[in-house]
N, C-alpha and C positions, 0 to 999 in steps of 0.2 A: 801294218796289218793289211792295207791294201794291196801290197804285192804279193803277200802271201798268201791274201785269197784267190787273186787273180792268178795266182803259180797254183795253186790247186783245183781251180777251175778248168785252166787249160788243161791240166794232165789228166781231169776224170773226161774233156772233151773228148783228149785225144787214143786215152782210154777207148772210148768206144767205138773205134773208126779202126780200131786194131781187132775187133772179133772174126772168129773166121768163117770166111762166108759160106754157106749152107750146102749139102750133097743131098744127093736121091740116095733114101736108105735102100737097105739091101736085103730086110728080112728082120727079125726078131732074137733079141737073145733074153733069157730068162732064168731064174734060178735061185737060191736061197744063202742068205749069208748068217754064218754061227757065230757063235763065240768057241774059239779052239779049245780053252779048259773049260768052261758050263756047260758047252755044246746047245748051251739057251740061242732063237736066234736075235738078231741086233737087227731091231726096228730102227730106220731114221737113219743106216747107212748110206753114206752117197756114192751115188754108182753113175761113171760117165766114161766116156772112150777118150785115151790119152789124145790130146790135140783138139778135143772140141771142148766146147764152154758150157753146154747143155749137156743134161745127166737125167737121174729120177733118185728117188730115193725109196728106200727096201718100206714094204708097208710092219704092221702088227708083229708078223708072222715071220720077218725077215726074208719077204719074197720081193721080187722084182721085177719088171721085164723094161727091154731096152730096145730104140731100133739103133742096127747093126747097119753102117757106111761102111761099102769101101774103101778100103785106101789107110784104115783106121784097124789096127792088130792088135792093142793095148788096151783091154778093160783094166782100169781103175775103183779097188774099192776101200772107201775110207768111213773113220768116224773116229771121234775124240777117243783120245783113250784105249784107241787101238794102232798099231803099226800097218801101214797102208800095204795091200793087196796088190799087185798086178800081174793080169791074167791073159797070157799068152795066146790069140784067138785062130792063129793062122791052123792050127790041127785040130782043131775044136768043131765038134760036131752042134753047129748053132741049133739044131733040132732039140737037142737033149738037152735037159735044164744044167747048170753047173748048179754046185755047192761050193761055197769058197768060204773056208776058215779064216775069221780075224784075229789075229794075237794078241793079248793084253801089252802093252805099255807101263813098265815098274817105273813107280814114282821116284823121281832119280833128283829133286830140286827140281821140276823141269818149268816152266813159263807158269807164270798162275792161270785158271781157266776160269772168267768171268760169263756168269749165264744171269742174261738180266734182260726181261721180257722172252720175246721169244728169238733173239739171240743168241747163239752161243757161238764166242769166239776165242780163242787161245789170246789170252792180254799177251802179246810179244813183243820183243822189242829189247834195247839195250836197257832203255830204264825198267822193265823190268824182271831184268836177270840180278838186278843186286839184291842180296836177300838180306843185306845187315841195312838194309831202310827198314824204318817203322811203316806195318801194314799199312795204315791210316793214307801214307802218300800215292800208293797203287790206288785205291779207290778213288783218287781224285779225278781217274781217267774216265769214269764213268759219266754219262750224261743223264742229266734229270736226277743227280746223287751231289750235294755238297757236304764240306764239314765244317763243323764249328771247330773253330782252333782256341787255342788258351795261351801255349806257347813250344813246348819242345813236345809235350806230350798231353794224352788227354781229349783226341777228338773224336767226337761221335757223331753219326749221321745223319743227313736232313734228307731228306725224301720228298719231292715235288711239296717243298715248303715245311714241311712236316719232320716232327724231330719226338724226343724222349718218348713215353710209353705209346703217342702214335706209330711208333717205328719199332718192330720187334727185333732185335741184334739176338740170334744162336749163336752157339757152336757147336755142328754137327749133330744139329737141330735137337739140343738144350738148351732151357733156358738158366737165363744167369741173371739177377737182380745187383746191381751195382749197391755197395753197400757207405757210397760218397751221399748224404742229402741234398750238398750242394754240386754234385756231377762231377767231379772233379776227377772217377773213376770209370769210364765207359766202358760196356765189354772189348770195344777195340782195343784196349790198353793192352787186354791177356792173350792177344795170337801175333805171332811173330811170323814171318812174310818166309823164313825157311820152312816152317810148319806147316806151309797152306797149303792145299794140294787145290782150292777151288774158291770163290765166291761166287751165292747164288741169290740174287737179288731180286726181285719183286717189290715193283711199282705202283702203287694202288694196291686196290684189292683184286689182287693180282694172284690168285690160290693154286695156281697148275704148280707152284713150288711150294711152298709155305703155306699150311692153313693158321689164318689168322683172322682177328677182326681188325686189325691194326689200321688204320686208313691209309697212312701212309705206305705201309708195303714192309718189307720184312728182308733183313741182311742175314745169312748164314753163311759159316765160315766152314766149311768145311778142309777137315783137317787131314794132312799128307799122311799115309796109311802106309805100311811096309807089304811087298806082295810075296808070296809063294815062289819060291823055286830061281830067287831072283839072286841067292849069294850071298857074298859079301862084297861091301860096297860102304862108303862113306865120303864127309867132302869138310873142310873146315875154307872161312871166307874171314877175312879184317877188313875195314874201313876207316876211313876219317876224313869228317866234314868241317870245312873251316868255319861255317858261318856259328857255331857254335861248340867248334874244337870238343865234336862229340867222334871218342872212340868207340868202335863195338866191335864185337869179335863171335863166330857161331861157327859151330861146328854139330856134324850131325855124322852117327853110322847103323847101317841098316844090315840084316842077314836073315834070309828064307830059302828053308827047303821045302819037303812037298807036306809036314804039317805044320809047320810053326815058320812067323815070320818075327821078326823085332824090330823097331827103329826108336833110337833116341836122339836126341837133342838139345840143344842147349844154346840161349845168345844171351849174353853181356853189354850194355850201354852203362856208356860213363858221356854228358855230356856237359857242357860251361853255359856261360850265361849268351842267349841267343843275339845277333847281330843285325839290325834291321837297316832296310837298304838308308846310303847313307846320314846313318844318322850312330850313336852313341851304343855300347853294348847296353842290353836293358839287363840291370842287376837284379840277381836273385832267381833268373829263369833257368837253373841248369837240374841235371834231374841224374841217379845214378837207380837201374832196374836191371834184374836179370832172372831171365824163363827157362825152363826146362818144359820138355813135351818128350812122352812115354808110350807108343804104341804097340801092343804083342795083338798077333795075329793068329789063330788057333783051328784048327780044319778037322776034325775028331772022324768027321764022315766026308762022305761026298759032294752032299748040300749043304752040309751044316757047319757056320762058318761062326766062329766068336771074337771076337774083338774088343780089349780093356785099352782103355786108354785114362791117363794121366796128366792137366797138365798145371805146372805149379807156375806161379808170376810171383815177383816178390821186388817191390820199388822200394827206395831208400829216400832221401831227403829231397822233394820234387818242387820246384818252387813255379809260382803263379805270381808273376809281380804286379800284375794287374787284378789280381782279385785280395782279397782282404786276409787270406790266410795261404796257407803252401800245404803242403801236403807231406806229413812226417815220415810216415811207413803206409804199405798195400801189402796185404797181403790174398792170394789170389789161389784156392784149389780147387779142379773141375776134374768130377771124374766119372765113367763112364762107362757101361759094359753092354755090348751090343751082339743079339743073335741072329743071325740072319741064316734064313731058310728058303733055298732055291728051290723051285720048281717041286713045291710040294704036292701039287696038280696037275693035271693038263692044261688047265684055261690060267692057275694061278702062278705066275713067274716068280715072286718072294712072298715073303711077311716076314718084316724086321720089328724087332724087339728090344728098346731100349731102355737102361735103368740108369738111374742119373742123379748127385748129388754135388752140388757145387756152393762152395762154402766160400765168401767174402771180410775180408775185416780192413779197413780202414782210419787210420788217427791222422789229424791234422792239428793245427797251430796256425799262433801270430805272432810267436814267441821272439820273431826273427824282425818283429816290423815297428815302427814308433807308433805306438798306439796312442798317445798324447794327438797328435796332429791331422786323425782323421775325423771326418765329419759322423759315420754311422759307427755308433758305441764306442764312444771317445774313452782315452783312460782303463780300459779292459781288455783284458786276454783272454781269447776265448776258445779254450783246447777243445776240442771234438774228437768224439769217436762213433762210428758206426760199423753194424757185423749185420751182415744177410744169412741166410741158406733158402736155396733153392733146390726144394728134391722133386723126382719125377717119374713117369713112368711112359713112354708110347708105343704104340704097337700099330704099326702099316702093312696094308696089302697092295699090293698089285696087280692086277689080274686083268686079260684080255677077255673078249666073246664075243665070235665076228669080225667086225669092226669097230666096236667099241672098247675102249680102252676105260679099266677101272682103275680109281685110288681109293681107299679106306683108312681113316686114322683113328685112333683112340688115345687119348691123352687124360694124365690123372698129372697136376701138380699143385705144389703148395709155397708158396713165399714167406719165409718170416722175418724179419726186421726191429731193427733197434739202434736208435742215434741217441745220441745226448752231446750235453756241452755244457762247460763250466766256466762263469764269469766271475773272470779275479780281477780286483781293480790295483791299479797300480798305487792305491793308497794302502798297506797293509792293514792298515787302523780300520778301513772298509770292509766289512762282510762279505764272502764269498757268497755268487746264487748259483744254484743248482738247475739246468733246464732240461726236458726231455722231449726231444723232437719229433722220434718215434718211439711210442709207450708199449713197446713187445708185440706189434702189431701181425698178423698173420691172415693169407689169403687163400684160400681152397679154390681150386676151379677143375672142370670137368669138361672135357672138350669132347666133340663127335665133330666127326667133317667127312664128307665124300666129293669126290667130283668125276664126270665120266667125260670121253669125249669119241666124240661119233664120227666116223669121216667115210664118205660117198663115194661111189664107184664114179662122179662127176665131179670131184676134186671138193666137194666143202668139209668143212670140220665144226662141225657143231659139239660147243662145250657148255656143262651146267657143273654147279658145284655148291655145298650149300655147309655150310660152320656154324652147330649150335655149340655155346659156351654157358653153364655154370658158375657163379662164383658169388661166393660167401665169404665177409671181413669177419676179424675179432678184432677186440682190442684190450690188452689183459691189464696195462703197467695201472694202477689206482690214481697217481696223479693225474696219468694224462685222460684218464676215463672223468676225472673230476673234471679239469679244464676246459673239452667237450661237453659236460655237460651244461655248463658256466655258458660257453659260447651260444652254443645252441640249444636253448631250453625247446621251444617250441618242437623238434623232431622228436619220432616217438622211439626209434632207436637209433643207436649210436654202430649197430652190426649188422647193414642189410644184406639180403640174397638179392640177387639178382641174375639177369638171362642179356646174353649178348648174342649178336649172333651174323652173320654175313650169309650173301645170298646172289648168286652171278649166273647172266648165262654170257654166251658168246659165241661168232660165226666166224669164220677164217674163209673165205676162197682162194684156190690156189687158179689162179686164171692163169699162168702159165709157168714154163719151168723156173722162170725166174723173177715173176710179179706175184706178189702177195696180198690182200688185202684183208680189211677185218675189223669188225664191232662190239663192243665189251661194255656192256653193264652190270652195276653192283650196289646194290644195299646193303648198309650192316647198321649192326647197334655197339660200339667199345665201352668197356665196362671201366670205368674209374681206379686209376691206378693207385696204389697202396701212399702213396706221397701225398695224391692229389686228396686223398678221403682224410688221411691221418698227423698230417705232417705239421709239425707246428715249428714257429719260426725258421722254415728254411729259408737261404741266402739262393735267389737264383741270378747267378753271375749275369746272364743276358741281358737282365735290363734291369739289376742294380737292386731288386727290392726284395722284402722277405717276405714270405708268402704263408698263409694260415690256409690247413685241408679243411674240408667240408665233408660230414659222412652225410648230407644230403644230396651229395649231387647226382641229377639223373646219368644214364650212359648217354652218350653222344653216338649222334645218329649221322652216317655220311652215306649218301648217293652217290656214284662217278658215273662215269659214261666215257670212252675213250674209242678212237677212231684212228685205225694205221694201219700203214705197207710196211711191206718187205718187200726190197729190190734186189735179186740176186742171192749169192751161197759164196758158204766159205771159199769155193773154188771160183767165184767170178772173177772176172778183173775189175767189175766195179760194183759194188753192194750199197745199199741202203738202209735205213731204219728210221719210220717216223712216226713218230704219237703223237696226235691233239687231245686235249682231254679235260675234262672240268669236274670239281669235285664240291657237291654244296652240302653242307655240315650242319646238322641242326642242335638245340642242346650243347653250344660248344663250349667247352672247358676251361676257361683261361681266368689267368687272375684278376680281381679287379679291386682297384685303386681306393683304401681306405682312407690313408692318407700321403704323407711324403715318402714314407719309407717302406709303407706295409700295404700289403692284397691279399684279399680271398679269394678260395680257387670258387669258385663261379660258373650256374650255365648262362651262358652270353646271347643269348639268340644264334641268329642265321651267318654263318663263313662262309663265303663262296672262295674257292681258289679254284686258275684257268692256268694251262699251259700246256708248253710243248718240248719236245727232243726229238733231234735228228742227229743221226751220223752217218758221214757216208765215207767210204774207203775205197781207192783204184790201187791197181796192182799194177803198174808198169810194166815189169819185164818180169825175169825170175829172184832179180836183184833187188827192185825200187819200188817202193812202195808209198802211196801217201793216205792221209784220213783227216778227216775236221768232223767237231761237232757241233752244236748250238743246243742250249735248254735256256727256258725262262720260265716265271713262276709271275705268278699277276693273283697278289690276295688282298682281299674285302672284307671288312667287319661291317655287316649289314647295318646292325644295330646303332652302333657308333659311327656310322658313316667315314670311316679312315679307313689307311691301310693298315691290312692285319701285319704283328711285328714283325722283325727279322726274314724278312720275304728276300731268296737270293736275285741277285739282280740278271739280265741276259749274259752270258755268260758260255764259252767254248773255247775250244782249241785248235789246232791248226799243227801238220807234221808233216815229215819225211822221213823217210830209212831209208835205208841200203843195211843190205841184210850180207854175209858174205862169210866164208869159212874162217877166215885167218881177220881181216877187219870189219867190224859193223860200225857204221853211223846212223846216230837221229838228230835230228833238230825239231823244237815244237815251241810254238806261240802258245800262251796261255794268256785269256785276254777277259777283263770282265767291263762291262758298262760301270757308271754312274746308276747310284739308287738315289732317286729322291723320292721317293715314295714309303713315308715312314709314320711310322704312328705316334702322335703325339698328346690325345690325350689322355688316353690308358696306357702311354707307356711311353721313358722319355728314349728314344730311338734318337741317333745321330745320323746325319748322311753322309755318303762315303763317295770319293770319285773312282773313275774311270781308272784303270789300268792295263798294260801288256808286259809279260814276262818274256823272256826268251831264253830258252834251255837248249844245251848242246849235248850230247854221251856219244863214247866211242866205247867197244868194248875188242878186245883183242884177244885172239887165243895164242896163248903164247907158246903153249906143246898143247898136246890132246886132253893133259889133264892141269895145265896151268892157264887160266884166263884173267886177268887184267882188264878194270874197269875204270874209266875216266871219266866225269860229267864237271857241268859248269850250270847250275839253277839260275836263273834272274843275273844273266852274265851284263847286263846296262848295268847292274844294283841300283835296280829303281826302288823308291820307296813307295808302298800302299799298304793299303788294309782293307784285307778282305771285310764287307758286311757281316761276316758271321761269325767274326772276329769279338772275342769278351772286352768290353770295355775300349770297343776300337784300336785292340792293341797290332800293331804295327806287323806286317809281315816281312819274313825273312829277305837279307838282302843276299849280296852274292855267294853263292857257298861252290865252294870248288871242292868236290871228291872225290876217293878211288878208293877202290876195292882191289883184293887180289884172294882169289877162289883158287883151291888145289881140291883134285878132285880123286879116288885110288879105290 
């Protein structure tokens, strides 16, 4: 670990001893960048002279101006998602503004594009061009973002500490209620890494992406779109990973002319039982899933653009050998119809309109397990099932005036829910009981959010943004209305309203072309999620106990505050990104200890959680590339004087590439500290040591349309376990892969 920081140390040194040294401008150029088919123009383009390091970027309005060196013929102009520009300067009249069209870029499989703070960077790289990996593993490159794992599948997102209804997970900003009571089904389960076309991440209450009150911040997946005018085209990929002799196979083909586009999809896993480093295959961990994704593109007019999209997940026999039951059948439908209206103003650039209904079902079992010889509900089988639907409505603007930049959202949705579970004892002579987990329970909520941001002829950006939330329970089924009322006599209902809401401003200066700095405050109020208010005996796998909802609980209240640079642009040769931040939580929600096996969900007093992420990246040459990150999370249960649970511990990575037309190489450390810092008397937490991974891929093109992928995960096969790991189970050891992509 130590040579590897010190080998990336040196190279961001020497990095910066290679910029080039500065000229007398020569005059001024200026001008306005479009989009070639909206003819909208493209704010946030980066506009710089090929050979220098220094640029500007197009403001509102898609204007610019530049100074013009000597010696320097090549403006360059780029931005995601467009095909880069360059613009010939030796006959160009530098008086007279240009106009320069950007192209659209058709989403072809191409890198996923990760936008997380104020960030945005193409995730590149050899790992990740495989698209038959389970999404879940690209995420892990992100800092200040972990996941709780289970075993081959199954994990969902922690957010500076923060996890389940703190953490909002979309899909192409839908929401989707997991219809597991024991998590066992995370929305990451239903998008598959050839469908991506984005992930847009928000840390905190963090709203320039996502409005939420969520504390933790909010994951959307957005999903890979077919474009206009783009053909036909298609691509099919295979895989197989030793460490759990898991096959998969996907294949995707797409076709657009100038009104209609289509793209479909489809991946298959089949995988065995998972391999931890050396140590015994763990039985019962293998898992058989396969997804289809539907997207038609429809363009009726010239603004007016419609978009349906489909996508179905459907798992098979999923085993969890560390938790108390496996998971029988998922079944998973999200679907979706989307209008979008271009520049139906002069100040107003869209208003999108989406309608949205996604429908959950889930069964599980212990059918497979010796129920004799456990300690919690010995002697019984306890079959489950649970079914959500989540329906919805949003409607967004966007609109400029000035310098100010507007968003506007309206959100109308509803959640409904229903679990049960049936205890058969292994004595037939025994009586079957009947339990209802969730008693037909149902959520209304009504969102309003705005947020503007202002930016100065003197480089600041002043942002405000403000999320009022709606939301009203029922709860219909009669048992479990009885049961609650058993529990809690003293509340006077069992269906409260309630108002959440979130509230931020924030200051950005731009001190120079390539230092950024900036301060971000936020309050909000999250409204108690449908589990937490209504759920009765759920199992939550983290720390082993079943937990009973509360419909008294208040909303929880979080403050943040966060403090960070920006060093540099995607064209630098060395870039930055760092948050400090601390978030103190009032009203906090968590369960508390009845007795050995059971908690009430709970307000706890006072949670402070403190921490930080950096990453930084040099570019070498045109070829070399390196990058490291560092997060860590440091949480307090005031009240109890401990640390609050499952806190991930300091934790980054460490890489190199070479990047190259015919061979690519990476190599990357993945390394976490020891956690001792655990909670023990609300909750029995284990501590977990220190570890380092070391991963290798090479990717090779083998003709223009045939590429071949090779990697080596934890190639020592050390044995650890990550902290965020259910029941400390063990992570994977060495797994040797490859892929082979055809593409036509």
């Amino acid at each position: 670990m130590k040579v590897l920081f010190l080998t990336t140390f040196f190279i961001i040194v020497h990095s910066l001893g290679m910029q080039v040294s500065p000229a007398s401008p020569g005059g001024k150029i200026s001008g306005k960048v479009m989009d070639a088919q909206t003819h909208e123009p493209v704010p946030g383009a980066h506009v710089y002279l090929e050979g220098r390091e220094n640029g500007t970027v197009t403001d509102l309005n898609g204007n610019f101006e530049i100074e013009h060196y000597p010696g320097f013929s090549t403006l360059v102009i780029s931005h995601l998602g467009f095909r880069v520009s360059y613009v010939e300067l030796g006959d160009t009249d530098l008086h007279a503004p240009l106009t320069v069209y950007l192209a659209a870029v058709p989403i072809r499989s191409d890198d996923i594009i990760i936008t997380a703070g104020r960030m945005q960077m193409r995730y590149s790289g050899v790992y990740s061009d495989t698209k038959t990996r389970a999404v879940e593993d690209h995420m892990g490159a992100i800092p200040g973002l972990d996941m709780v794992t289970r075993a081959n599948f199954a994990k969902d997102p922690v957010i500076r500490g923060l996890r389940d209804s703190r953490v909002n997970v979309l899909i192409d900003g839908m929401r989707l209620t997991p219809a597991c009571v024991d998590g066992m089904d995370p929305a990451t389960a239903y998008v598959e890494a050839d469908n991506l076309q984005s992930i847009e991440i928000s840390r905190g209450q963090d709203n320039q992406l996502i409005s939420s009150t969520a504390p933790g911040g909010s994951v959307n997946f957005v999903m890979a779109r077919p474009a206009l005018n783009s053909g036909f085209f298609g691509n099919v990929e295979t895989g197989y990973h030793t460490v759990s002799h898991q096959r998969s196979i996907q294949a995707a083909l797409s076709y657009g002319n100038e009104r209609w586009a289509i793209r479909t999809s489809g991946t298959y896993r089949d995988a065995g039982d998972l391999q931890p480093g050396k140590g015994a295959r763990i039985a019962g961990s293998g898992l058989k899933k396969g997804n289809v994704y539907t997207s038609i593109l429809y363009r009726p007019f010239e603004n007016h653009r419609f978009n349906l999209r489909y996508i179905g997940d459907f798992a098979g026999k999923i085993g969890y050998p560390m938790l108390i039951m496996d998971t029988r059948r998922a079944d998973a439908h999200i679907t979706g119809i989307e209008h979008t209206w271009n520049n139906p103003s002069e100040n107003i650039h869209t208003i999108t309109t989406n309608l949205y209904l996604n429908h959950v079902q889930h069964w599980m079992d212990d059918y497979d397990r010796d129920v004799t010889q456990r300690d919690v509900m010995a002697n019984m089988y306890m079959p489950m099932y649970g079914e959500t639907t989540t329906a919805g409505v949003t409607s967004e603007l966007n609109a400029s005036s000035g310098s100010r930049l507007i968003h506007l959202k309206l959100e109308l949705f509803s959640i409904d829910a229903f679990a049960d579970m049936l205890m058969e004892h292994v004595d037939s002579s025994v009586r079957d009981m009947y339990l209802v987990n969730l008693g037909d329970v149902s959520q209304y909520h009504g969102v309003i959010s705005q947020s503007i941001r202002y930016f100065t002829e003197n480089n600041w950006i002043f942002g405000a943004n403000a999320h009022a939330e709606f939301g009203t329970s029922r709860i219909r089924e009669k048992s479990a209305i009885a049961t609650y009322r058993a529990e809690y006599p003293g509340i006077s209902t069992l269906e409260p309203t309630d108002f959440g809401y979130s509230a931020g401003l924030s200051a950005e200066k731009q001190v120079s072309e390539w230092f950024m700095s900036g301060i971000r405050i936020s309050d909000g109020r999250r409204l108690p999620g449908h589990l937490e208010r209504y759920g009765y005996y759920i199992y939550q796998p983290l720390d082993g106990f079943f937990y009973y909802g509360n419909p008294a609980l208040k909303p929880e209240r979080s403050s943040q505050a966060e403090v960070f640079i920006t060093l540099g642009n995607e064209h630098s040769r060395l870039s930055n990104s760092t948050s400090l931040w601390v978030n103190r939580m009032e009203n906090y929600i968590a369960g508390s200890r009845i007795d050995r096996y059971f908690k009430r969900y709970d307000n706890m007093g006072v949670a402070t959680l403190t921490g930080f992420e950096t990453d930084i990246s040099a570019r070498i040459n045109s070829r070399w590339s390196s990058a490291a990150s560092v997060s860590y999370v440091f949480g307090q249960h005031n009240e109890l004087d401990e640390p609050l649970p499952m806190m991930p511990p300091l934790k980054g990575a460490v890489s190199l590439q070479r990047e190259a037309e015919i061979v690519s190489l990476e190599t990357r450390l993945r390394w976490a500290s020891a956690q001792n810092r655990v909670a023990e008397q609300n909750s029995l937490e284990t501590r977990t040591s220190g570890y380092a991974l070391w991963d290798v891929y090479t990717r090779i093109q083998l003709t223009q349309n045939i590429m071949l992928q090779i990697g080596a995960e934890n190639l020592l096969n050390t044995f650890f376990v990550d902290h965020l790991s259910v029941n400390s189970m063990p992570g994977a050891g060495r797994n040797i892969h490859g892929a082979l992509r055809v593409t036509f």
